[in-house]
VEXZA-55355 format. One record per residue (C-alpha): residue in one letter; x, y, z. Coordinates in Angstrom, 1 decimal, decimal comma, padded with zeros to 4 digits, m for minus. Example, Ala and Ser with C-alpha at 12.3 -4.5 7.8 and 13.67 -1.06 7.14 Angstrom:
BEGIN
[atom "a" [012,3 m004,5 007,8]] [atom "s" [013,7 m001,1 007,1]] 
//
This chain:
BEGIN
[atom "x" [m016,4 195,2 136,2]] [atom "x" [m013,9 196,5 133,1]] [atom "x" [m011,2 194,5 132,5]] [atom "x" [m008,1 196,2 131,9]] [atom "x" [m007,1 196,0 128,3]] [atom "x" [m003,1 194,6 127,6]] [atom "x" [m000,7 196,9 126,4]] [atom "x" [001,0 195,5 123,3]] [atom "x" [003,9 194,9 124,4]] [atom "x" [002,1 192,5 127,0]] [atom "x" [000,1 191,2 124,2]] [atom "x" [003,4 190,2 122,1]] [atom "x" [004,6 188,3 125,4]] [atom "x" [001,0 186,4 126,1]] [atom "x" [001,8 185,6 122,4]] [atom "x" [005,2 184,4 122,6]] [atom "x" [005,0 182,3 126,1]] [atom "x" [001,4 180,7 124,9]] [atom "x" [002,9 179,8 121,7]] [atom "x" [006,3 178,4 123,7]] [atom "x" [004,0 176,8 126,1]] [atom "x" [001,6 174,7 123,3]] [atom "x" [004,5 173,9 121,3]] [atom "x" [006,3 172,1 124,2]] [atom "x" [002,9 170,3 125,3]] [atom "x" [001,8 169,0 122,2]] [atom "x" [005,1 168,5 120,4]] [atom "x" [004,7 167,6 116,5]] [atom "x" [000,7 168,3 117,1]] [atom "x" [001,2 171,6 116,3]] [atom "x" [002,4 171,0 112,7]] [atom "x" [m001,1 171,7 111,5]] [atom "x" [m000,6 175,4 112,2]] [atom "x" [002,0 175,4 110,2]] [atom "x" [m000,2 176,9 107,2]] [atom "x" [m002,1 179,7 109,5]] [atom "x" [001,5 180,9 110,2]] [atom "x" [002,4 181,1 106,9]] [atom "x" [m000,8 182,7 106,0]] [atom "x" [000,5 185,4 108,4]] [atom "x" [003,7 185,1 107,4]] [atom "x" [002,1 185,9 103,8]] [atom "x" [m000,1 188,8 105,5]] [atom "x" [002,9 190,5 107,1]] [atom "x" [004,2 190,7 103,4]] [atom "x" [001,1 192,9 101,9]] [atom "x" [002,6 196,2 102,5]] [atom "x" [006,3 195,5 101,8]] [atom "x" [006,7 196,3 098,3]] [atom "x" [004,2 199,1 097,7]] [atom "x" [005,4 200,8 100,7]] [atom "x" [009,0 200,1 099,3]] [atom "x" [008,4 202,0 096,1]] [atom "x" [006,4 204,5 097,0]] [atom "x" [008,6 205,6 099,9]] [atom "x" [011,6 206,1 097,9]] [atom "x" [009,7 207,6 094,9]] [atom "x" [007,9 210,2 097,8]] [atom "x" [011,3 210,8 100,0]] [atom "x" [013,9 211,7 096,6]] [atom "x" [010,7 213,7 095,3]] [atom "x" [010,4 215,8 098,1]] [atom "x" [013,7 217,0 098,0]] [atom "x" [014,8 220,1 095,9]] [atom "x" [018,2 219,7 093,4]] [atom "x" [019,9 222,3 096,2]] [atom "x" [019,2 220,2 098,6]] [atom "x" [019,8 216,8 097,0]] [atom "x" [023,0 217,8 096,4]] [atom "x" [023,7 219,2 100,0]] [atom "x" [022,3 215,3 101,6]] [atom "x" [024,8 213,5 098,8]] [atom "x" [027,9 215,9 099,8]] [atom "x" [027,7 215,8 103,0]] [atom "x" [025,8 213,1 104,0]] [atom "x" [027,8 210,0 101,9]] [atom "x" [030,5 210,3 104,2]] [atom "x" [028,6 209,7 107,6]] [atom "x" [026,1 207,1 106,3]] [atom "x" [029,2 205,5 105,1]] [atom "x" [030,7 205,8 108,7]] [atom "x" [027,3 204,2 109,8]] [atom "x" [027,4 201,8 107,3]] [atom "x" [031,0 200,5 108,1]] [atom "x" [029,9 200,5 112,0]] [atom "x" [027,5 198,0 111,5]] [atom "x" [029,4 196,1 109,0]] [atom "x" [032,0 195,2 111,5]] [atom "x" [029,6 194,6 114,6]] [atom "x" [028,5 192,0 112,2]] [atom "x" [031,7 190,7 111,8]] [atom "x" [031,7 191,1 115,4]] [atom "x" [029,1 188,6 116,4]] [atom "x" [029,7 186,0 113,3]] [atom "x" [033,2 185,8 115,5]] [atom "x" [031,6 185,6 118,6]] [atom "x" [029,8 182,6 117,7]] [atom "x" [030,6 179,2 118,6]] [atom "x" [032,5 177,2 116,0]] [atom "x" [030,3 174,6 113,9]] [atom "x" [030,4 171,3 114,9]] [atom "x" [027,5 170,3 111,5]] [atom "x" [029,9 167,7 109,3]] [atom "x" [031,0 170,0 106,1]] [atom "x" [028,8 168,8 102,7]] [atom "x" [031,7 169,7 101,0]] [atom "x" [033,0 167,1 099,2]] [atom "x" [029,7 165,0 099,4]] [atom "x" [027,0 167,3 097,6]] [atom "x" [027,8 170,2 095,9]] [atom "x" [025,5 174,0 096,4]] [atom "x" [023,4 174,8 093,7]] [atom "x" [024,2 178,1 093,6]] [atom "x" [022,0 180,4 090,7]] [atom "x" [023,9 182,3 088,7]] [atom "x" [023,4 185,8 089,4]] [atom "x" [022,7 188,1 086,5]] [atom "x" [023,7 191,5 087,6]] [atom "x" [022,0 193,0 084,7]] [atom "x" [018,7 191,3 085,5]] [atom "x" [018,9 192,2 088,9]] [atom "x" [019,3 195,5 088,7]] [atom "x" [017,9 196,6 085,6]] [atom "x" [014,1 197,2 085,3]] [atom "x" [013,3 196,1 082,0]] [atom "x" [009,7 195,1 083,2]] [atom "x" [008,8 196,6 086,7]] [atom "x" [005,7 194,3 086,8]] [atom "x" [007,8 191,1 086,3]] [atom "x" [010,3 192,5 089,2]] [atom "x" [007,2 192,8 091,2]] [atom "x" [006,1 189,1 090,8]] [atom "x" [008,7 187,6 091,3]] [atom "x" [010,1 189,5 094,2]] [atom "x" [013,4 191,4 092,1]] [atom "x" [014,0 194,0 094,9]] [atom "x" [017,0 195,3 093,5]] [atom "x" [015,6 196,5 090,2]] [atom "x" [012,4 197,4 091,6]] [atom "x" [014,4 199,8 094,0]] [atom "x" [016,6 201,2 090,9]] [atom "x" [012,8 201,6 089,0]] [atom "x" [012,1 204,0 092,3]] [atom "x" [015,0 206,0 092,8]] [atom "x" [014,7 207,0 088,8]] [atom "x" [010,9 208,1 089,6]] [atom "x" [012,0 209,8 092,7]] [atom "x" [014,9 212,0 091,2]] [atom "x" [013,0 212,6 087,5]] [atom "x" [010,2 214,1 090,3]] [atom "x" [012,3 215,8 092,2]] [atom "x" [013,5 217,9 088,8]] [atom "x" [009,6 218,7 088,1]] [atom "x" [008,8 222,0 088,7]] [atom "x" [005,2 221,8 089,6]] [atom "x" [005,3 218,3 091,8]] [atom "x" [002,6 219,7 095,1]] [atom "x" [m000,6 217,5 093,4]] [atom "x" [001,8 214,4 092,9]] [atom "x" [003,6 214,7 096,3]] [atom "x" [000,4 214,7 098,1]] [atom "x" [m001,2 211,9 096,6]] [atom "x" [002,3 210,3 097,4]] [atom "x" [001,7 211,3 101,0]] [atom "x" [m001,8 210,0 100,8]] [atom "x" [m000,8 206,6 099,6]] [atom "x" [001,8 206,4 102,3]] [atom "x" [m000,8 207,5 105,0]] [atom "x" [m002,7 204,7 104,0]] [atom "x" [m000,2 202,4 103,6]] [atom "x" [001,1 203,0 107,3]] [atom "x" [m002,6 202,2 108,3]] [atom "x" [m002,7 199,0 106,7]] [atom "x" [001,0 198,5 108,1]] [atom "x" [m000,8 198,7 111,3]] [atom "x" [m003,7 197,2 111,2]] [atom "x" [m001,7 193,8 110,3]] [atom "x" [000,6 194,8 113,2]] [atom "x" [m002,5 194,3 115,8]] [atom "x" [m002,7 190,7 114,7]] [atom "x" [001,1 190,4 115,6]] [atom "x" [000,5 188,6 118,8]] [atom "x" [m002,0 186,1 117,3]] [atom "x" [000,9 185,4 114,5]] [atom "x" [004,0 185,4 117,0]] [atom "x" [001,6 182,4 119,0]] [atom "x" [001,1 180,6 115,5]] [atom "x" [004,8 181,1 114,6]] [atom "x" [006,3 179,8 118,1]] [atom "x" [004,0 176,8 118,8]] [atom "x" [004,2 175,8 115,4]] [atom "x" [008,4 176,4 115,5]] [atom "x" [008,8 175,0 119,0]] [atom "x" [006,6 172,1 118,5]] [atom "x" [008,8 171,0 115,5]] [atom "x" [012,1 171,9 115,7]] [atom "x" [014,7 170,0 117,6]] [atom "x" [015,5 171,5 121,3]] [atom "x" [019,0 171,5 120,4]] [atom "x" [017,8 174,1 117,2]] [atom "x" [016,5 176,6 120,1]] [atom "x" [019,5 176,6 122,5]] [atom "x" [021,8 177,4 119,2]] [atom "x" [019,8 179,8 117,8]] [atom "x" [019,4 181,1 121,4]] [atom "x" [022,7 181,4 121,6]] [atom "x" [022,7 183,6 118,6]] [atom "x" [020,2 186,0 119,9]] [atom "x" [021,7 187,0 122,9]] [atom "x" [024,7 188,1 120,5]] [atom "x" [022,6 189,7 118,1]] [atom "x" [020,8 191,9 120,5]] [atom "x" [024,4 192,8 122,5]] [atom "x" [025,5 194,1 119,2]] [atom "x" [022,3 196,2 118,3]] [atom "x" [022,3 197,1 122,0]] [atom "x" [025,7 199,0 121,8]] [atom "x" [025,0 200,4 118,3]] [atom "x" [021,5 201,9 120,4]] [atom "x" [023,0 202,8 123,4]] [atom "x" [026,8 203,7 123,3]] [atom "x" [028,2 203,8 119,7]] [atom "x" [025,4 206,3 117,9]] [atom "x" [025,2 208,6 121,1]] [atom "x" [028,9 209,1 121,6]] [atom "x" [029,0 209,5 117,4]] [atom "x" [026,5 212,8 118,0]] [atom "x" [028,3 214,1 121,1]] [atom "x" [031,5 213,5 119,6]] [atom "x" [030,8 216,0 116,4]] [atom "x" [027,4 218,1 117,2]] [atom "x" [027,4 220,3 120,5]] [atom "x" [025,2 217,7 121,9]] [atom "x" [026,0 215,6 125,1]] [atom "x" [026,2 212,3 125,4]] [atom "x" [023,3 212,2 128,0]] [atom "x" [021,9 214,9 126,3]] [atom "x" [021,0 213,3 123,6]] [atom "x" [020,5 210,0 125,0]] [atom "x" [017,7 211,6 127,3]] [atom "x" [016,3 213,6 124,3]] [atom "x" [015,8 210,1 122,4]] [atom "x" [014,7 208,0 124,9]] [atom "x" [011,2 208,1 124,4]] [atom "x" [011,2 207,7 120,7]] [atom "x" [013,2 204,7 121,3]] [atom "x" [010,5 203,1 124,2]] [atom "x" [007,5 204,2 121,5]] [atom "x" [009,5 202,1 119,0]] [atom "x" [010,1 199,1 120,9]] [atom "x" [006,3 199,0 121,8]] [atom "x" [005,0 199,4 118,8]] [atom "x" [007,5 197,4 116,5]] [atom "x" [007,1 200,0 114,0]] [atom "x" [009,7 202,7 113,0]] [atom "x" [006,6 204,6 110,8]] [atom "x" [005,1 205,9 113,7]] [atom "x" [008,1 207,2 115,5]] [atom "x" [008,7 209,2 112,1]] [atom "x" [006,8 212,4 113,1]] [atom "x" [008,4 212,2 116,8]] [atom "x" [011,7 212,1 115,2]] [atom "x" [010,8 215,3 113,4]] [atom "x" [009,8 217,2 116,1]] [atom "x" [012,8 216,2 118,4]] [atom "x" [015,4 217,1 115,6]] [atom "x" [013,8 220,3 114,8]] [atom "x" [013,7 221,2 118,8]] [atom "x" [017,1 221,1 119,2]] [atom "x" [017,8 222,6 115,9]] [atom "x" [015,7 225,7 116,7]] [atom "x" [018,2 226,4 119,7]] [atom "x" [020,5 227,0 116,6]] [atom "x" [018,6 228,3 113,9]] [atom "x" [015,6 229,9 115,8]] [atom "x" [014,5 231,9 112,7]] [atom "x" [016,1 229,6 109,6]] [atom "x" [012,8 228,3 108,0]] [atom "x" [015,4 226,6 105,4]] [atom "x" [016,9 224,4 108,0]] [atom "x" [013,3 223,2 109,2]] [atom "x" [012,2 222,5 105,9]] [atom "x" [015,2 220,6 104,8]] [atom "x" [014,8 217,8 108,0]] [atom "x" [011,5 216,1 106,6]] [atom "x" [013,4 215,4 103,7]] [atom "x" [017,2 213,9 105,4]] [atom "x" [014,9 211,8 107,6]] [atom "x" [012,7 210,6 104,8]] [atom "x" [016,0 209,8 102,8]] [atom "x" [017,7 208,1 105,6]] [atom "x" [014,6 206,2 106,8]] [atom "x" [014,8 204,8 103,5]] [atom "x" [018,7 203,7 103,5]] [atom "x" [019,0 199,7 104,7]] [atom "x" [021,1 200,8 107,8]] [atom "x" [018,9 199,0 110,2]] [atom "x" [018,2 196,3 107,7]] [atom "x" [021,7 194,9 107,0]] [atom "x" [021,9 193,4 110,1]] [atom "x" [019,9 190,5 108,0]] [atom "x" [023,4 189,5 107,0]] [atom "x" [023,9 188,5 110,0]] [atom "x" [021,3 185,9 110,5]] [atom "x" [022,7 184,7 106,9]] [atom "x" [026,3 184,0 108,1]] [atom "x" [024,6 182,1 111,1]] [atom "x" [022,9 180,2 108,9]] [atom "x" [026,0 179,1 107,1]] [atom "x" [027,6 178,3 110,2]] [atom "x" [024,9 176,2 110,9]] [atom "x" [024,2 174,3 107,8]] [atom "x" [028,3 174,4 107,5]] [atom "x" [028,6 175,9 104,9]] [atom "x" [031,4 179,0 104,4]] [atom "x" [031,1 181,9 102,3]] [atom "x" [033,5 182,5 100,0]] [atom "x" [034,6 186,2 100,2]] [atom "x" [032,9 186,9 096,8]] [atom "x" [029,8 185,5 098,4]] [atom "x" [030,4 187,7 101,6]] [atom "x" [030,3 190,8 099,4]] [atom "x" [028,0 189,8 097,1]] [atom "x" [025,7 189,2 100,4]] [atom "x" [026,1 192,8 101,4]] [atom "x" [025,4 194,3 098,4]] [atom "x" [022,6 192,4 097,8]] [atom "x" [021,5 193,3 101,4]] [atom "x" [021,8 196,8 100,7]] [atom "x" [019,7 197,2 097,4]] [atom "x" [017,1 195,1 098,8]] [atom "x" [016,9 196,8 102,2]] [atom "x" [016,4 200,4 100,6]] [atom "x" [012,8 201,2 101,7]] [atom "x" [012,5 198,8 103,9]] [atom "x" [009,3 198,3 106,3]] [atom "x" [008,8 195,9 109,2]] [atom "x" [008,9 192,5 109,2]] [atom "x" [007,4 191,4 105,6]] [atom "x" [010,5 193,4 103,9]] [atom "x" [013,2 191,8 106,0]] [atom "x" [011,3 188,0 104,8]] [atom "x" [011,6 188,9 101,4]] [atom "x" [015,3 189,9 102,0]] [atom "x" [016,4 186,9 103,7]] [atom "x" [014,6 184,8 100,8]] [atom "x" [016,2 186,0 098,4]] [atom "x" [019,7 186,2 099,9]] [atom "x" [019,1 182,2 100,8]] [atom "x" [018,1 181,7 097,2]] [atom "x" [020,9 183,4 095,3]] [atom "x" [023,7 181,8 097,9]] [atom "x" [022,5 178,2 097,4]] [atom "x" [021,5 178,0 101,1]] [atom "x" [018,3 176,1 102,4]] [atom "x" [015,3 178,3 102,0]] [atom "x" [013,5 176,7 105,3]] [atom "x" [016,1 178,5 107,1]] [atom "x" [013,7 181,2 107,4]] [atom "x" [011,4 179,2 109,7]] [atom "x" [014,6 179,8 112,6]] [atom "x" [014,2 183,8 111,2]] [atom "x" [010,4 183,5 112,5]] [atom "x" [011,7 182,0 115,6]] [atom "x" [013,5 184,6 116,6]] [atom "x" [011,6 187,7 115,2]] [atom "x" [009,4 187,9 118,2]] [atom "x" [012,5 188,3 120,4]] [atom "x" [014,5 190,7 118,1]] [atom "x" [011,7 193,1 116,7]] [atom "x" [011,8 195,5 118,8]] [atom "x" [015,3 196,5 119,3]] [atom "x" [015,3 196,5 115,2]] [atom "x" [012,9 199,4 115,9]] [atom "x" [015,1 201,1 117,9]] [atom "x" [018,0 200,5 115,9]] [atom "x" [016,5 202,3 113,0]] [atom "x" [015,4 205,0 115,1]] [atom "x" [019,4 205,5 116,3]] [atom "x" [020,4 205,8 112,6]] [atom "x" [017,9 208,2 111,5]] [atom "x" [017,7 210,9 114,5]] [atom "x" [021,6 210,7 114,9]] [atom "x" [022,1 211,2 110,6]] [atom "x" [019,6 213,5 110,5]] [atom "x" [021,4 215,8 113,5]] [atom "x" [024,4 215,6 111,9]] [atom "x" [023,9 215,7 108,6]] [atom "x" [021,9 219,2 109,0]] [atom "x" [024,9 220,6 111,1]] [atom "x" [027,5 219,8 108,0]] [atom "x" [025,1 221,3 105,7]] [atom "x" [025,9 224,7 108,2]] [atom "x" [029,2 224,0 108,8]] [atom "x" [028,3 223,2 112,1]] [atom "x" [030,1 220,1 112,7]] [atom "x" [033,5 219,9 115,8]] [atom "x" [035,8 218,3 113,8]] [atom "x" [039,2 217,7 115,1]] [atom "x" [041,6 214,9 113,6]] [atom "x" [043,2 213,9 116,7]] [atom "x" [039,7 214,3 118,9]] [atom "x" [037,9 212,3 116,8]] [atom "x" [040,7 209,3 116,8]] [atom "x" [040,7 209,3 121,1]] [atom "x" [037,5 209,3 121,3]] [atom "x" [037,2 206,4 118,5]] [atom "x" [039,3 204,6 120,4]] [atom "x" [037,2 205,2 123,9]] [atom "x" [034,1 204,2 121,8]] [atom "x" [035,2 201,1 120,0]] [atom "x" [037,7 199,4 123,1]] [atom "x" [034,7 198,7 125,3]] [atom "x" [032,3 196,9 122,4]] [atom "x" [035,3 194,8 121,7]] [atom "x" [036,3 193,8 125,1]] [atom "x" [032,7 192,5 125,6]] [atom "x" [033,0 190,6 122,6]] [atom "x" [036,2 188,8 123,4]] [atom "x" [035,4 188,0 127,0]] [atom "x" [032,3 186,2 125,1]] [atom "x" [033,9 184,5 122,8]] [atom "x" [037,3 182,7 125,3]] [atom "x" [035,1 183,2 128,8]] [atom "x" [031,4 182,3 128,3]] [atom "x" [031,2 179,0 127,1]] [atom "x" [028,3 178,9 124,7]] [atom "x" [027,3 175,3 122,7]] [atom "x" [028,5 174,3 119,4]] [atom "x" [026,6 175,2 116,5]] [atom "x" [025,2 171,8 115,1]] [atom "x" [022,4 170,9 113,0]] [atom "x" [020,9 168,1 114,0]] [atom "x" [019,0 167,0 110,8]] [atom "x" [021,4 164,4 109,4]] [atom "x" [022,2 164,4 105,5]] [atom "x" [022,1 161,3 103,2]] [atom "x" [025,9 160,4 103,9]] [atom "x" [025,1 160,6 107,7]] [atom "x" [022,5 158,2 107,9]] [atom "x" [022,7 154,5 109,1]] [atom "x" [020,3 151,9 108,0]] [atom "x" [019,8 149,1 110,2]] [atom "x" [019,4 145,7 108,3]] [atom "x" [019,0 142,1 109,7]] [atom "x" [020,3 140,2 106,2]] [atom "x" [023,6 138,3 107,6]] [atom "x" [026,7 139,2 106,0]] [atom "x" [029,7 137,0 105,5]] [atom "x" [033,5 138,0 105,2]] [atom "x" [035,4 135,6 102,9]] [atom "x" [038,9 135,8 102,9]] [atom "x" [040,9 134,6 100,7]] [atom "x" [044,5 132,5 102,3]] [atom "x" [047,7 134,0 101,0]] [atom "x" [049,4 132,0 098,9]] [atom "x" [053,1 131,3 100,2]] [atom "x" [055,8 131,7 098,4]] [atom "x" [058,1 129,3 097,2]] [atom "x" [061,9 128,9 097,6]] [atom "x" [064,2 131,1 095,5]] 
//
């Protein structure tokens, strides 16, 4: 008798549950797989930074000067559109969440905060030193100057298929590692779940559920209504026509494979417009390998950072709140699974002063949140790529007034969710329950004595 082989997505729940399962029978036991899952934690992280550089290198390089030009005129202004979006559904949910009851360091113990050099962070003085030491801002400046000094090359075809090659094979190791994604989401959750207190996992519960509400309406109502509201497109239409990309990508976890699908979808609909324009085809692999390389999925990581503050009580400053984003940003460019978003969220922890085992509640919740990620960063790209191209033909139903009603109709029903959240559903308070030096009470059985000393009365006069 065959036995009937799990789907993935089946094999990511045995995972998950198992790990749940072992972690609450054996408790603190399971702290001796806390080095396997960070060996997988560490293999999940092979592919990050080559497949960073040589997907930005291989998507600016593939582009012509023409149309280089036509992506950065007319496509700056609706990734920025994109770009705000998400910005303030992050906002959004960091409002949304319960106030911090944690007692404030401040005061107490000070942050070490490092000084950031802006100059060092961006600049790639030695691209091998960035590499070591995990500088994904300069490494990410280092790419984009290969990427548009190739671009400019007039005889590129050898170069930009070895490019291709590299990223073939690249995507294979991507997903050979993502086969052994159940075994490490087991690893990860019975080592997480046996450790960490129960209070930790109702919080940061608490925090997915409004995580994934505000990645669910950027999927499912704000990026459909964005394509019907300027493109001839239906809202319906398009949902219908993405659906399946969207499934593949919550599936697999991986946005690489629903690349190709993308493609062929965006050029399907474009050929209803430009049966014959060979121009238009040619010019769609290149906006969806630029825009699969923008951090529009990716910032959401700034998210899990101002929960972390919350729950280590610790505000961000407003210079701290933009420095967060644009560190987000540069080090979210080229951006690939799960490895990439680690090394983001390490080195926004490190350069805010904030406690670098924060990342063990990341790993808790990765399991859980992976998937719609995928889809997210399917959303961005189809939708950009649609109505980029369109611009670029003049294509685009723009009307002042239309766009501000239907704005409105978009945006009323996202907030109205959020607000019945945050005064109607009463979630728990975020506290951490690890206590700091000036919390702790020792217990001592040395008697103590209280002398006090008689006032003196005072005499007449």
């Amino acid at each position: 008798m065959r036995i009937p082989r799990l789907s993935f997505p089946l094999q990511m729940a045995f995972g998950m549950f198992l790990g749940i399962f072992v972690g609450l029978f054996f408790g603190e036991k399971t702290s001796c797989l806390g080095a396997w899952a960070q060996a997988y934690i560490m293999i999940v992280k092979i592919t990050a930074l080559p497949y960073l550089i040589v997907a930005i290198i291989h998507g600016i390089g593939l582009l012509n000067e023409s149309q280089a030009w036509q992506i950065l005129k007319k496509g700056t202004f609706f990734i920025s559109v994109v770009l705000a979006i998400n910005i303030a559904i992050i906002y959004l949910i960091t409002w949304t969440l319960p106030t911090s009851a944690t007692a404030s360091p401040q005061g107490f113990v000070g942050r070490e905060i490092p000084v950031l050099n802006i100059a060092k962070l961006l600049i790639p003085e030695n691209i091998f030193y960035s590499m070591a030491n995990n500088v994904v801002p300069s490494i990410v400046i280092f790419s984009l100057l290969m990427g548009i000094a190739l671009m400019q090359l007039p005889d590129k075809h050898t170069t930009m298929s070895s490019l291709n090659t590299t990223l073939d094979a690249l995507g294979k190791i991507t997903y050979w590692i993502s086969r052994i994604t159940p075994l490490g989401t087991f690893l990860v959750m019975a080592n997480q779940v046996g450790t960490v207190h129960f209070s930790t996992i109702t919080q940061i519960s608490t925090y997915l559920i409004l995580y994934i509400l505000g990645l669910c309406s950027v999927i499912f109502w704000i990026m459909p209504h964005l394509a019907s509201m300027l493109t001839p497109m239906h809202f319906m239409q398009w949902l219908r026509a993405l659906l399946p990309i969207l499934l593949l990508a919550y599936t697999t976890n991986l946005v690489i494979i629903s690349i190709p699908y993308i493609i062929h979808m965006v050029k399907q609909e474009l050929q209803r417009i430009f049966p014959r324009d060979e121009n238009v085809q040619t010019q769609i692999q290149g906006t969806v390998a630029i825009i699969f390389n923008l951090p529009l999925n990716s910032i959401f990581s700034v998210a899990f950072i101002f929960f972390v503050a919350k729950y280590y009580a610790t505000p961000l400053k407003i210079s701290e709140q933009i420095q967060l984003f644009f560190t987000s940003f540069l080090t979210g460019l080229g951006s690939i699974g799960l490895g990439s978003w680690i090394n983001s969220i390490n080195f926004n922890l490190n350069t805010l002063g904030l406690p670098k085992e924060a990342i063990k509640l990341y790993l808790t919740l990765a399991p859980f949140t992976s998937g719609f990620h995928a889809m997210a960063s399917v959303a961005f790209i189809a939708t950009l790529s649609w109505i980029i191209t369109l611009a670029g033909r003049g294509l685009l139903s723009w009307s002042w007034k239309r766009v501000f009603g239907r704005s409105l109709l978009i945006i009323a029903p996202v907030l109205f969710t959020f607000i019945f959240i945050k005064f109607f559903i009463p979630f728990p308070k975020i506290e951490n329950p690890n206590k700091s030096i000036y919390d702790l009470e020792i217990a001592s059985n040395v008697e103590t004595f209280l002398s006090v000393k008689p006032l003196a009365r005072e005499g007449p006069g």
